[in-house]
TIDRENTOR-828046 format. One record per residue (C-alpha): residue in one letter; residue number from 0; x, y, z. Coordinates in Angstrom, 3 decimals. Example, Ala and Ser with C-alpha at 12.3 -4.5 7.8 and 13.67 -1.06 7.14 Angstrom:
2
[r A; 0; [12.300; -4.500; 7.800]],
[r S; 1; [13.670; -1.060; 7.140]],
***
This chain:
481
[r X; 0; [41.978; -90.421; 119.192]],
[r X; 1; [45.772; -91.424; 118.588]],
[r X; 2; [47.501; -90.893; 115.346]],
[r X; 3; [47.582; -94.728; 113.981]],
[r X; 4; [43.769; -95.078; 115.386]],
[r X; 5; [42.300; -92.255; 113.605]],
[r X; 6; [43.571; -93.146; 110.270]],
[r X; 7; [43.058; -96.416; 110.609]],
[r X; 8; [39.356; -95.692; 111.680]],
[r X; 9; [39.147; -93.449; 108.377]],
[r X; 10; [40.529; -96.386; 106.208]],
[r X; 11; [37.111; -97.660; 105.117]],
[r X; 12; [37.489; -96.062; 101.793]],
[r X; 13; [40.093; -98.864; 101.428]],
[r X; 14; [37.853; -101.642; 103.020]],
[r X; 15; [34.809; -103.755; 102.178]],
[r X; 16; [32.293; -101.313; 102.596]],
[r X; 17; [34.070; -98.931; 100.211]],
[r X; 18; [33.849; -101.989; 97.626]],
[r X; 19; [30.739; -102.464; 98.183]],
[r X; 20; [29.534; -98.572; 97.915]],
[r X; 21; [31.166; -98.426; 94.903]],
[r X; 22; [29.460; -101.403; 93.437]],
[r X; 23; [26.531; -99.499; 94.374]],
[r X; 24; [27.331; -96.490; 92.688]],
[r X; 25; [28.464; -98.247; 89.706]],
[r X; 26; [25.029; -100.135; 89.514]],
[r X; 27; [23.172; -97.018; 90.120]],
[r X; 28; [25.116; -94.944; 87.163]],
[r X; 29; [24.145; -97.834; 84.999]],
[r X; 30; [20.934; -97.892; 85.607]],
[r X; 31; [20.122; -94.483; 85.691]],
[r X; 32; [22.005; -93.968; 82.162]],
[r X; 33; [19.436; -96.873; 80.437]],
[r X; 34; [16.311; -95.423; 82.362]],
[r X; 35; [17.481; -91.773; 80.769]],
[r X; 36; [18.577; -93.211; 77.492]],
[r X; 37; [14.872; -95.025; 77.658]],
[r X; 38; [12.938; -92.014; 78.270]],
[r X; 39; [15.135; -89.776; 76.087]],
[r X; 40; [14.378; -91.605; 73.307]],
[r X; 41; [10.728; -92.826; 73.392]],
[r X; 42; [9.363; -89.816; 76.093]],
[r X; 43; [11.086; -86.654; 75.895]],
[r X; 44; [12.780; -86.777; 72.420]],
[r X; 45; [15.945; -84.020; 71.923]],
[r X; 46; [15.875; -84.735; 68.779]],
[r X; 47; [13.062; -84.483; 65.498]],
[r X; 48; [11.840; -88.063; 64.796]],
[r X; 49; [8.695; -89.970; 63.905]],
[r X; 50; [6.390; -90.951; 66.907]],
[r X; 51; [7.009; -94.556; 67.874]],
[r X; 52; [5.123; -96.601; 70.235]],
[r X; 53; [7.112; -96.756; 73.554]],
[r X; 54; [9.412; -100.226; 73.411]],
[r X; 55; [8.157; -102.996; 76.264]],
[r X; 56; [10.344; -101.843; 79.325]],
[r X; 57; [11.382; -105.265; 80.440]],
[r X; 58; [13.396; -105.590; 77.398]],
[r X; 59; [15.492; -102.627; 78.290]],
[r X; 60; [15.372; -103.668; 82.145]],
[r X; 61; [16.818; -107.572; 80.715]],
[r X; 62; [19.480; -105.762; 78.622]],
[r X; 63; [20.444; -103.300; 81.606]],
[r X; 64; [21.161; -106.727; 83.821]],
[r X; 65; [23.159; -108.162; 81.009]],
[r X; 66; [25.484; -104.488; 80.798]],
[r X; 67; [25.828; -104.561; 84.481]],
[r X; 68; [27.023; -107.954; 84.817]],
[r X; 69; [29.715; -107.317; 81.947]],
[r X; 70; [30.790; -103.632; 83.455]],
[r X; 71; [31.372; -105.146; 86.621]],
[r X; 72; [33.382; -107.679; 85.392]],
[r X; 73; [35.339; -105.649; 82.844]],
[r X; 74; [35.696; -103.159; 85.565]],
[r X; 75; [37.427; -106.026; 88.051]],
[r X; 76; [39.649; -106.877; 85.290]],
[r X; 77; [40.834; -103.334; 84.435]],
[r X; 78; [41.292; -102.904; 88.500]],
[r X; 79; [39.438; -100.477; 89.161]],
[r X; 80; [37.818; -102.188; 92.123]],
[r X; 81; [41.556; -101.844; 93.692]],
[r X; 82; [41.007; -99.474; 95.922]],
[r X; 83; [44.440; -100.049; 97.820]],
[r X; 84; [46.629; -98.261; 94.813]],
[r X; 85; [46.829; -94.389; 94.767]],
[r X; 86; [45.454; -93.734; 91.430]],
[r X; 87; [44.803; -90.331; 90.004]],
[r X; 88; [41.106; -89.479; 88.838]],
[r X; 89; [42.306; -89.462; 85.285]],
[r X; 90; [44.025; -92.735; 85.472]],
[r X; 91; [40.629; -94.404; 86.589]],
[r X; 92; [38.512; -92.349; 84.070]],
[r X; 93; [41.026; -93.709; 80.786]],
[r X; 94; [40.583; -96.792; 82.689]],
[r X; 95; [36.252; -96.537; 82.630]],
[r X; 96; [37.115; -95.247; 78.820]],
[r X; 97; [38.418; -98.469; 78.187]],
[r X; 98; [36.247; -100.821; 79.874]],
[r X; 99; [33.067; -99.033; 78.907]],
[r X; 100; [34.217; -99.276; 74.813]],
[r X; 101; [34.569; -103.121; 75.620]],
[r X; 102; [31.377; -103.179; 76.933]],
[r X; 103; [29.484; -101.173; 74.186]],
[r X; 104; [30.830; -103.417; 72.026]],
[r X; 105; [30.060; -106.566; 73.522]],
[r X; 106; [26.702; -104.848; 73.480]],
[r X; 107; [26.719; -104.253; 70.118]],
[r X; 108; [27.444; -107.673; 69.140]],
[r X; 109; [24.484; -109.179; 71.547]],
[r X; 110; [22.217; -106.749; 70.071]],
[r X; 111; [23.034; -108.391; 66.617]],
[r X; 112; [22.363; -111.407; 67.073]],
[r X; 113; [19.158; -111.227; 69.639]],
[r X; 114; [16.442; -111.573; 66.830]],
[r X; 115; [13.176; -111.540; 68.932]],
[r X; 116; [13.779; -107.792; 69.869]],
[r X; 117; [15.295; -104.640; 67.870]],
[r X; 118; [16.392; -102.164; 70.256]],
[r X; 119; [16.705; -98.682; 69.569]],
[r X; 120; [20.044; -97.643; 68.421]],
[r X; 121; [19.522; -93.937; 69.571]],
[r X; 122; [18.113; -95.370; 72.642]],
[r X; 123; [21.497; -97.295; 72.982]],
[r X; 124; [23.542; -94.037; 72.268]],
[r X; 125; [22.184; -92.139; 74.628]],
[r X; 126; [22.286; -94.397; 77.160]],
[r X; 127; [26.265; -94.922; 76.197]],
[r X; 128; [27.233; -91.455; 76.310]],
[r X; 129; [24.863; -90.986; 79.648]],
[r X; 130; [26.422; -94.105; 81.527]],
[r X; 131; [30.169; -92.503; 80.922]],
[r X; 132; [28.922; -89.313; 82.034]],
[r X; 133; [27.196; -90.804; 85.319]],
[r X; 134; [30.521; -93.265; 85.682]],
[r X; 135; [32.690; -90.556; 85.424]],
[r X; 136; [31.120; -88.014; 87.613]],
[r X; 137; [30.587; -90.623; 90.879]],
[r X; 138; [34.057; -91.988; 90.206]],
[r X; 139; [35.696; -88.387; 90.093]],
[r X; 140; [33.459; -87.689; 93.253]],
[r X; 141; [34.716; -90.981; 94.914]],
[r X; 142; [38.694; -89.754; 94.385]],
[r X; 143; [38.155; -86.140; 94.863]],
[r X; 144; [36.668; -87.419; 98.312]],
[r X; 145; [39.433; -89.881; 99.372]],
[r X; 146; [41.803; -87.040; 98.318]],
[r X; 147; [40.416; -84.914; 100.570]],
[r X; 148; [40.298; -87.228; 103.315]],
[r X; 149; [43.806; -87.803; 102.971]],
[r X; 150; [44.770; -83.911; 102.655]],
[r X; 151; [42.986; -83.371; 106.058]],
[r X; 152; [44.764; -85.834; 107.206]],
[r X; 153; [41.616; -87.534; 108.567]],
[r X; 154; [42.659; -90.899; 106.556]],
[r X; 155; [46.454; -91.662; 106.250]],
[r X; 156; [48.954; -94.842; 106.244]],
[r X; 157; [51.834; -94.164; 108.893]],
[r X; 158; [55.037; -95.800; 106.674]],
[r X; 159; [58.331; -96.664; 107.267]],
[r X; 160; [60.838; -95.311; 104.615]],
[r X; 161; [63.877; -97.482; 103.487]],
[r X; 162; [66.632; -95.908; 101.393]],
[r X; 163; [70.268; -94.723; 101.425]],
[r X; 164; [71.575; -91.084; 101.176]],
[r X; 165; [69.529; -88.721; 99.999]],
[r X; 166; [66.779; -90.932; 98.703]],
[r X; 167; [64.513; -90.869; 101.873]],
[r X; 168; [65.047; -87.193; 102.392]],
[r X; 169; [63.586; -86.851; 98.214]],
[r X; 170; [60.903; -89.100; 99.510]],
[r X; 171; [59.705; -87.293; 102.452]],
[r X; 172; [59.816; -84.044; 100.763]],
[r X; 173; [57.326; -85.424; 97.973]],
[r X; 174; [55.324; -86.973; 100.147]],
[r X; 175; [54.964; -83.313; 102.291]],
[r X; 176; [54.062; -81.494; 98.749]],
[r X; 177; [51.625; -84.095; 98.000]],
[r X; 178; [49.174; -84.717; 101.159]],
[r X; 179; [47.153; -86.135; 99.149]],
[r X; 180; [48.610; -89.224; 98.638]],
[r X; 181; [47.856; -89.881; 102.370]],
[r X; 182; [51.202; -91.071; 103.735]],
[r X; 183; [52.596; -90.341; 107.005]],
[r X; 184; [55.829; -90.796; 107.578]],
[r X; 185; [56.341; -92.421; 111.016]],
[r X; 186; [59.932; -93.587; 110.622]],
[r X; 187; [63.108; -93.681; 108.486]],
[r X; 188; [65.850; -96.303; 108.089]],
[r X; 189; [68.954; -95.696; 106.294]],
[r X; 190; [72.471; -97.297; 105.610]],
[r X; 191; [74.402; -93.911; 107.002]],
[r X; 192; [74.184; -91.260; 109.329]],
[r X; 193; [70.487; -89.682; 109.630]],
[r X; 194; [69.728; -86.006; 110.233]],
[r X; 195; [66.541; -86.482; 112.001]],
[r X; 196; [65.537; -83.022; 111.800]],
[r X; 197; [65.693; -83.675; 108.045]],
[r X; 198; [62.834; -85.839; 108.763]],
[r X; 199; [60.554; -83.863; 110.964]],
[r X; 200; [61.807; -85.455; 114.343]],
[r X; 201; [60.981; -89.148; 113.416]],
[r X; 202; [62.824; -92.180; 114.984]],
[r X; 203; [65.336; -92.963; 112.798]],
[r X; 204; [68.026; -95.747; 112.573]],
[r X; 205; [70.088; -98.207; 109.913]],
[r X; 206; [68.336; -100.833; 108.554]],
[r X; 207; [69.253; -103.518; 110.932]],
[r X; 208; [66.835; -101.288; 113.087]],
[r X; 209; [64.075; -101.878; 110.943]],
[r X; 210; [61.715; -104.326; 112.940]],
[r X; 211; [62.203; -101.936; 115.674]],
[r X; 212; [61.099; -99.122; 113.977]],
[r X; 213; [58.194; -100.730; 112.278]],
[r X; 214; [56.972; -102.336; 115.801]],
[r X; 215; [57.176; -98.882; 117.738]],
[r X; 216; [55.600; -96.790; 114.821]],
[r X; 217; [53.101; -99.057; 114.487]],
[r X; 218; [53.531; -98.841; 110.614]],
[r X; 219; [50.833; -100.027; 108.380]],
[r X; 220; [53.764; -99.593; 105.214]],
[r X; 221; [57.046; -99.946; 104.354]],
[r X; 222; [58.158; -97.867; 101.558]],
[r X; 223; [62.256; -98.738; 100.039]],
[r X; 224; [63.755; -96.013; 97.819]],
[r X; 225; [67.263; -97.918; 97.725]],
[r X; 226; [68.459; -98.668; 94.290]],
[r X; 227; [71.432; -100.671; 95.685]],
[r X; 228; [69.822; -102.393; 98.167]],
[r X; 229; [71.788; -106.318; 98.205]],
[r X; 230; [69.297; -109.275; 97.691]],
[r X; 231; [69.777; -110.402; 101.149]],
[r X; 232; [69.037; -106.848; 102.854]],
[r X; 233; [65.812; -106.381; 100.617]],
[r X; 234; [64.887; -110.568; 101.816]],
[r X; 235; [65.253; -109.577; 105.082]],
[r X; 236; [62.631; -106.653; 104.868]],
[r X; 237; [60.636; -108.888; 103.251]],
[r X; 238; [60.456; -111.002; 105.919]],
[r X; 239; [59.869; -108.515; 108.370]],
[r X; 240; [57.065; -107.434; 106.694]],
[r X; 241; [55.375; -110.549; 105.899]],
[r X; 242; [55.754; -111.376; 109.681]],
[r X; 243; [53.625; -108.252; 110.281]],
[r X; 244; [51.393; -108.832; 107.979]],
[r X; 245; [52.295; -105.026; 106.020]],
[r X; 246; [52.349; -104.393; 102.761]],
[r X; 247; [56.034; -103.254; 100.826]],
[r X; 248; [56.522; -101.071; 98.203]],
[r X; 249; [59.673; -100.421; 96.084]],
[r X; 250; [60.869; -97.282; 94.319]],
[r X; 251; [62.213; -99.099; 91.152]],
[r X; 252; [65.554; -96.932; 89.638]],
[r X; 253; [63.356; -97.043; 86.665]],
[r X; 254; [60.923; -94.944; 88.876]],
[r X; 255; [60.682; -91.554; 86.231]],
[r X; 256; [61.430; -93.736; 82.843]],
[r X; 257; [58.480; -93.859; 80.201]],
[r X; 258; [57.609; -97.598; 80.726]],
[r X; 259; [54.262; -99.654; 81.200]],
[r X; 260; [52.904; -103.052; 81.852]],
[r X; 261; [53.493; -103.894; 78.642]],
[r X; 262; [57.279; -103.067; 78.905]],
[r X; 263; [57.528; -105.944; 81.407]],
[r X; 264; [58.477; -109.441; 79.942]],
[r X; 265; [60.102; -112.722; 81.530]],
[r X; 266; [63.121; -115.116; 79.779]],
[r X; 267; [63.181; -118.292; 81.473]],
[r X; 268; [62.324; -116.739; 84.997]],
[r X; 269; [64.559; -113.255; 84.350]],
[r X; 270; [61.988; -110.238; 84.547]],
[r X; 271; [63.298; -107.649; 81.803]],
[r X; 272; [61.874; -104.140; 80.963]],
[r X; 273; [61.828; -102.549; 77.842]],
[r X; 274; [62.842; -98.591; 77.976]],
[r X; 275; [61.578; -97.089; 75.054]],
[r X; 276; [61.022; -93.060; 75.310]],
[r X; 277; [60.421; -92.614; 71.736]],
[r X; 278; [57.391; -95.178; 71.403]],
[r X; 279; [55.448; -93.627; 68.279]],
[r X; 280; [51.471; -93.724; 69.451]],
[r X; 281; [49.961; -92.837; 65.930]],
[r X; 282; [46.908; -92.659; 66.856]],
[r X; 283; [47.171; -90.318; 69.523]],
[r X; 284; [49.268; -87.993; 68.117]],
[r X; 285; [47.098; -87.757; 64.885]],
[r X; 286; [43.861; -86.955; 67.068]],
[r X; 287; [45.777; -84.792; 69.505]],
[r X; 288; [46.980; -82.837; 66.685]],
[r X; 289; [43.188; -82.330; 65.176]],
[r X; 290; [42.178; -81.670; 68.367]],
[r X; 291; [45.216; -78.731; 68.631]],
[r X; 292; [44.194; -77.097; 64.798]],
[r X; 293; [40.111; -76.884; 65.499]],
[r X; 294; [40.546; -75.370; 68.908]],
[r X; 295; [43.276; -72.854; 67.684]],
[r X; 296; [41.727; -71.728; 64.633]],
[r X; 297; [38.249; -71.580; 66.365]],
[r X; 298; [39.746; -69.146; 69.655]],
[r X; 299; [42.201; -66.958; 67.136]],
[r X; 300; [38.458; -66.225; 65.471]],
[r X; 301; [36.649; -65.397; 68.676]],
[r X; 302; [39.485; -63.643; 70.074]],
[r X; 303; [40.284; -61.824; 67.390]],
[r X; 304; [38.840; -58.669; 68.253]],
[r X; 305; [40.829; -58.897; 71.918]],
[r X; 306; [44.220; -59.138; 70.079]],
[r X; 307; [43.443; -56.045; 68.076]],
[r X; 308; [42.278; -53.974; 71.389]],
[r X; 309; [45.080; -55.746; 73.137]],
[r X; 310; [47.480; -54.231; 70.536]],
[r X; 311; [46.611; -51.118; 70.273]],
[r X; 312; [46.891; -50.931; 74.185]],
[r X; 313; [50.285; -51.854; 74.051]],
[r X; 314; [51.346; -49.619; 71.337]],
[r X; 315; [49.913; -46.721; 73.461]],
[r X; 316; [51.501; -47.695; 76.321]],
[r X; 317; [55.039; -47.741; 74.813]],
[r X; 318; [56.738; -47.330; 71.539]],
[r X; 319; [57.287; -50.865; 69.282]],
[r X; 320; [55.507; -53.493; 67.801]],
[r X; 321; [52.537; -55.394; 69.327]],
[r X; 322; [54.166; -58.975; 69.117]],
[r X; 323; [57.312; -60.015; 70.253]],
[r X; 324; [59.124; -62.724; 68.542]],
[r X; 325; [61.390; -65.329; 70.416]],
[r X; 326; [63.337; -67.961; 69.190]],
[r X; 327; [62.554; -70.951; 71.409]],
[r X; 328; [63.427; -74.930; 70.963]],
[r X; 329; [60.694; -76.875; 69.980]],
[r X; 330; [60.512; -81.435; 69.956]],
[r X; 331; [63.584; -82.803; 69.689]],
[r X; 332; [65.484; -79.997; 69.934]],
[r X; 333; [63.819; -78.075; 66.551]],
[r X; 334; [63.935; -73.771; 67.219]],
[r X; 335; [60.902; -71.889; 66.204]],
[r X; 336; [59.669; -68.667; 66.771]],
[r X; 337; [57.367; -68.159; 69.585]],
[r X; 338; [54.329; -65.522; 68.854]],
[r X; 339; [53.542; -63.133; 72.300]],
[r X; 340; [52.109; -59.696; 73.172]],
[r X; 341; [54.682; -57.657; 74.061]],
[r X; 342; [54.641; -57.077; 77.736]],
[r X; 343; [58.001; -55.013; 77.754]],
[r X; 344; [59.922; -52.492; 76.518]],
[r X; 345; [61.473; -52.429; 73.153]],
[r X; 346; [65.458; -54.154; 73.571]],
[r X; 347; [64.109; -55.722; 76.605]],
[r X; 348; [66.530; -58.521; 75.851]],
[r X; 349; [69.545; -56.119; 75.479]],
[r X; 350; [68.742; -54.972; 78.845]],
[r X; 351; [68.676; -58.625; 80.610]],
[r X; 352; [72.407; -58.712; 81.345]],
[r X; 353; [72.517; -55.472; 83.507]],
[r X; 354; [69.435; -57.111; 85.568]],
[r X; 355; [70.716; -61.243; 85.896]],
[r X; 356; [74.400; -62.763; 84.894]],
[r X; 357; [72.420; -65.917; 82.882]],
[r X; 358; [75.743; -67.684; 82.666]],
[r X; 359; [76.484; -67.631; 86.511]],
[r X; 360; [73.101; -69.098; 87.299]],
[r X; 361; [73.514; -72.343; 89.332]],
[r X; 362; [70.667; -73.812; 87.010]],
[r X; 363; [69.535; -72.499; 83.780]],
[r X; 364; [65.871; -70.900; 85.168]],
[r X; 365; [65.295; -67.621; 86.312]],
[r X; 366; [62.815; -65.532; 87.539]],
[r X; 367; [62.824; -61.689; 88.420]],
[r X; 368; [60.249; -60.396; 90.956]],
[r X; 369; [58.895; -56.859; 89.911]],
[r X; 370; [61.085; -57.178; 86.566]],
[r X; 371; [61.534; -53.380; 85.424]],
[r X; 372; [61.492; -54.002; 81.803]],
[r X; 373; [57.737; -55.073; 81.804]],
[r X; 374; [55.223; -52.227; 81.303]],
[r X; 375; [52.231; -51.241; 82.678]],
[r X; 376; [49.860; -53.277; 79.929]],
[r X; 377; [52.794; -55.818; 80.348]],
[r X; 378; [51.896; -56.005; 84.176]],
[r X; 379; [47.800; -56.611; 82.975]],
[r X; 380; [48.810; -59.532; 79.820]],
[r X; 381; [50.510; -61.504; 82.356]],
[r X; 382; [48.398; -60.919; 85.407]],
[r X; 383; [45.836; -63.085; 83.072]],
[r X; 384; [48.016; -64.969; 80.666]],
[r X; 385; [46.763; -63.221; 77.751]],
[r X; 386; [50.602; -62.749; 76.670]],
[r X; 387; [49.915; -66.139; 75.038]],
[r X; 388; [47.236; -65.660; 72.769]],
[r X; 389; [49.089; -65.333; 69.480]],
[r X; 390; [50.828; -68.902; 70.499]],
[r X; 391; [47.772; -69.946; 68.835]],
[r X; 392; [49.387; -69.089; 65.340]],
[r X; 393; [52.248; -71.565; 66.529]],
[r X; 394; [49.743; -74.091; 67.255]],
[r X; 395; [48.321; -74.007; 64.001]],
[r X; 396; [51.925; -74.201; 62.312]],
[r X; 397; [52.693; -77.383; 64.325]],
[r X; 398; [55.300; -75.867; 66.080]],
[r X; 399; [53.497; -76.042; 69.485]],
[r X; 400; [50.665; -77.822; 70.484]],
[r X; 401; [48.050; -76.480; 73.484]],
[r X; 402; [49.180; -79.220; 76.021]],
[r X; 403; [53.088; -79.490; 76.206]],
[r X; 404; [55.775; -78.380; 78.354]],
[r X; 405; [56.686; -74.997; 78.459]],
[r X; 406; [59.098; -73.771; 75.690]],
[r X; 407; [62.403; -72.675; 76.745]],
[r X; 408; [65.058; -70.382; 75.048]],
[r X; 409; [68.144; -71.164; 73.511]],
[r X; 410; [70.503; -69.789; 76.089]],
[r X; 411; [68.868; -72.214; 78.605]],
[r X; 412; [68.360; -75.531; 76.696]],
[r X; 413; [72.150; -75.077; 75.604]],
[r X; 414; [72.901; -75.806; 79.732]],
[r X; 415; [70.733; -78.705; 80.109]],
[r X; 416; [72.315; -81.962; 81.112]],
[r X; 417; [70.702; -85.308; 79.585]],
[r X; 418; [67.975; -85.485; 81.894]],
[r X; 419; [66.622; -81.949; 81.696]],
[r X; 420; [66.868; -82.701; 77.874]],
[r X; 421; [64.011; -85.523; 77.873]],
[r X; 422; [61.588; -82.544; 78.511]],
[r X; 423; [62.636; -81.877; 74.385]],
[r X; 424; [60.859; -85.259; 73.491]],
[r X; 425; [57.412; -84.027; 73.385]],
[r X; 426; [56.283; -80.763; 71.361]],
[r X; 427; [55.935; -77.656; 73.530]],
[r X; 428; [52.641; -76.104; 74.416]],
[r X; 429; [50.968; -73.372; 75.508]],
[r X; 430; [49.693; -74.808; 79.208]],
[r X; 431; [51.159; -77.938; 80.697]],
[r X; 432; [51.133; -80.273; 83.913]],
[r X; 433; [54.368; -77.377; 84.711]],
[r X; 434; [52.144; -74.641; 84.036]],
[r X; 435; [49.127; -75.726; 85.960]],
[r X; 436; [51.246; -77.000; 89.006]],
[r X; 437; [54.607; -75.084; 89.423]],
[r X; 438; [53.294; -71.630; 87.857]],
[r X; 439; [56.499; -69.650; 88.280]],
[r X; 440; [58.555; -71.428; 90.240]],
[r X; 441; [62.473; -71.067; 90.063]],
[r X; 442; [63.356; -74.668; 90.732]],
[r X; 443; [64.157; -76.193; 86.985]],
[r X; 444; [64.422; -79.632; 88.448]],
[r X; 445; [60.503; -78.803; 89.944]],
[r X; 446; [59.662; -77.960; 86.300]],
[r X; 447; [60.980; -80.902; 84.836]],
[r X; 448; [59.832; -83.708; 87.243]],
[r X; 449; [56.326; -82.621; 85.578]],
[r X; 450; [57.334; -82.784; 82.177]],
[r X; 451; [58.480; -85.405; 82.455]],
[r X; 452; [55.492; -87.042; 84.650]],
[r X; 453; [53.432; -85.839; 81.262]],
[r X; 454; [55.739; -87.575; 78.859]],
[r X; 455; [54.404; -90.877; 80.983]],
[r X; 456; [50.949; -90.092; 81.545]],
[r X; 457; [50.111; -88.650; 78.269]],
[r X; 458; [46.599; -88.614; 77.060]],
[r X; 459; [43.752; -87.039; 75.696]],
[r X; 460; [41.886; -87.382; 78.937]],
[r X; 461; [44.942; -85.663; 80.572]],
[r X; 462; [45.151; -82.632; 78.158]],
[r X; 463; [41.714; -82.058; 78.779]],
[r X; 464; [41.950; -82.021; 82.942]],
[r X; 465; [45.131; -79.594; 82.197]],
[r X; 466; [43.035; -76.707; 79.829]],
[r X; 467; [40.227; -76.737; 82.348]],
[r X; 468; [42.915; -76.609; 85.617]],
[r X; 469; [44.560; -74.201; 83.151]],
[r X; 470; [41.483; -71.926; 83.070]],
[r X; 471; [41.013; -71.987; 87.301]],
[r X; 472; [44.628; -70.980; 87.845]],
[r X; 473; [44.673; -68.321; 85.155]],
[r X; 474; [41.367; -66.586; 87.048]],
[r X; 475; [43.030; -66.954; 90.094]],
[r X; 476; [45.939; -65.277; 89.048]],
[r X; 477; [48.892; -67.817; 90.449]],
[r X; 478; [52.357; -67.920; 89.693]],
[r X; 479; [52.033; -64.665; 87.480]],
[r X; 480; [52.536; -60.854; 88.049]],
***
């Protein structure tokens, strides 16, 4: 089967019959989340309570039409029935967060004022906590499976990408890291001179060439990266696009600022955005910090014993003290000092300018394969991260937090231009989206596109997908030797 064929024949995901199996699933969670919370409570009780007689079932089968009706329609609202957008499985699980709180409380308030039946409020909980369990697990299913799809290959949209300079070629390169995303690129159209082989071979041209392109790549997208694209130019894809019934996306030069759809407002017809980067979000920091002190103080207690073993290892294996102290930068550009294991040898830092000229570096980031300052327990501690452990003491000091980006020293933060420096607006942490996903890679501009992609996305859901991706990639041993 051709190229455009194949994934167009693997496109049901997108279609009607993806809608509808999700409705399905959706349904089915539901249910099975009252039927549980039902049984849980009045047939195979978790928890000591006086016997009850079991509650009439139609009740709870009346109620369960009433929640699906008002999921499904929060759901619609929230769009997560839009299966055409490339959405992450945490964005649609803080989207299901959100809708499903709506819905227990519109639940709540029915519940109030229904007098000819009390339902059971632990029968209610349960069947809360179940339904977000069951939600989340078929939704994260659903993307993890359309992900794959699109890895393999087996389901992908062939686009045509419209930018100027080096814009497609930044394009094209994240669309090749990230498969999953499911774009192929079938052809490029620029305003200058096109080095095809930067593009894999693809027909190229300017954009006058553009309904050519589109017509003999059979393109099902057309994707513009051109900040300085002239109204007229970006009309005239427009219309070529409409005529061919395909969608168009832009690449706004807002594309990697912190704003939302709540940043977007209108004065008599003029669409403005507000760029704010230092939006204060109270109520997430406040949890995210609780959150940060109970899990530190409770692993420094269990792993208590490992640091001492841990340190006397090191001090057998060569002379000095157990932990190494670094002054790092911290939020907003605040030092601290970091708490490690020592993994090297005592004036390791003394010995750094013999090895790597950090002033001559063409970006402040280094590396050093097979670095002969670390020692043999040094070699061990960061074969399984546990080089970080007493970062837990900084955690509990505020200085770091467990989900940041990655704290950097002096020498290196003094050589960042202004938009290296917006990785300083969030506080450091021990693992990170850079951590989990660029694990010792020597591009800085690699490092910072996922700060930076954190700084945006920031959540509790998120910090919680990055410490248990944070756990797989330590086990597996990437990025670190």
């Amino acid at each position: 089967m051709s190229g455009p064929r194949r994934a167009r024949a693997a496109t049901w995901t997108e279609g009607p019959w993806a809608l509808f199996f999700l409705l399905a699933l959706d349904l089915l969670a539901l249910f099975d989340a009252c039927a549980l919370g039902y049984l849980l409570r009045f047939q195979w009780p978790l928890l000591p309570q006086p016997r009850v007689a079991p509650a009439p079932v139609d009740e709870y089968l009346a109620a369960w039409g009433i929640v699906a009706y008002a999921a499904v329609a929060l759901f619609h609202a929230y769009g997560i029935y839009e299966l055409g957008k490339r959405r992450t499985a945490i964005d649609v699980l803080r989207k299901l967060v959100s809708a499903g709180g709506w819905v227990l409380l519109l639940v709540l308030s029915l519940s109030y004022f229904y007098r000819d039946f009390s339902y059971s409020r632990l029968a209610l909980a349960y069947t809360a906590l179940l339904a977000l369990f069951f939600l989340a697990l078929f939704r994260t299913a659903w993307e993890s499976y359309r992900g794959h799809l699109r890895a393999t290959r087996a389901c992908v949209k062939r686009v045509v990408l419209v930018g100027s300079r080096t814009i497609p070629r930044f394009l094209a390169q994240r669309l090749r890291e990230e498969p999953r995303h499911g774009y192929e690129i079938a052809a490029v159209a620029d305003q200058g001179l096109i080095d095809e082989r930067a593009f894999g071979g693809v027909p190229t041209g300017t954009l006058d060439d553009l309904p050519r392109l589109v017509e003999e790549a059979q393109a099902e997208e057309v994707l513009v990266g051109h900040p300085a694209l002239g109204q007229q130019a970006l009309l005239a894809i427009i219309e070529t696009c409409e005529r061919r019934r395909i969608p168009i996306r832009m690449v706004p030069a807002t594309y990697d600022l912190l704003i939302d759809g709540s940043d977007f407002e209108e004065v008599d017809g003029i669409p403005l955005v507000r760029i704010n980067e230092q939006r204060a979000r109270p109520a997430h920091r406040v949890s995210k910090r609780i959150f940060d002190v109970a899990c530190a103080a409770v692993l420094l207690v269990l792993s208590a014993p490992l640091l001492a073993a841990l340190a006397v290892a090191i001090r057998i294996d060569s002379p000095g003290a157990a932990i190494f102290r670094q002054l790092r930068v911290g939020r907003n550009g605040r030092p601290f000092r970091v708490c490690k294991l020592r993994t090297m040898v005592q004036r390791a830092e003394q010995l750094l300018p013999a090895l790597v000229d950090v002033a001559r570096l063409p970006e402040p980031v280094f590396k050093l394969d097979d670095d002969p300052r670390v020692t043999r327990v040094g070699r061990v501690l960061r074969r399984w991260s546990l080089d970080e452990l007493p970062q837990l003491w900084n955690v509990l000091a505020g200085d770091m937090s467990l989900v940041g980006p990655r704290p950097e020293e002096e020498v290196m933060v003094a050589r960042y231009d202004i938009w290296e420096r917006r990785r300083l607006k969030l506080t450091p942490g021990i693992t990170g989206l850079q951590q989990v996903h660029c694990r010792g890679s020597r591009s800085l501009k690699e490092r910072v596109r996922w700060d930076i992609l954190y700084l945006r996305k920031e959540s509790f859901l998120l910090d919680l997908w990055i410490l248990f991706r944070t756990v797989i990639v330590v086990l597996r041993g990437e990025g670190r030797h």
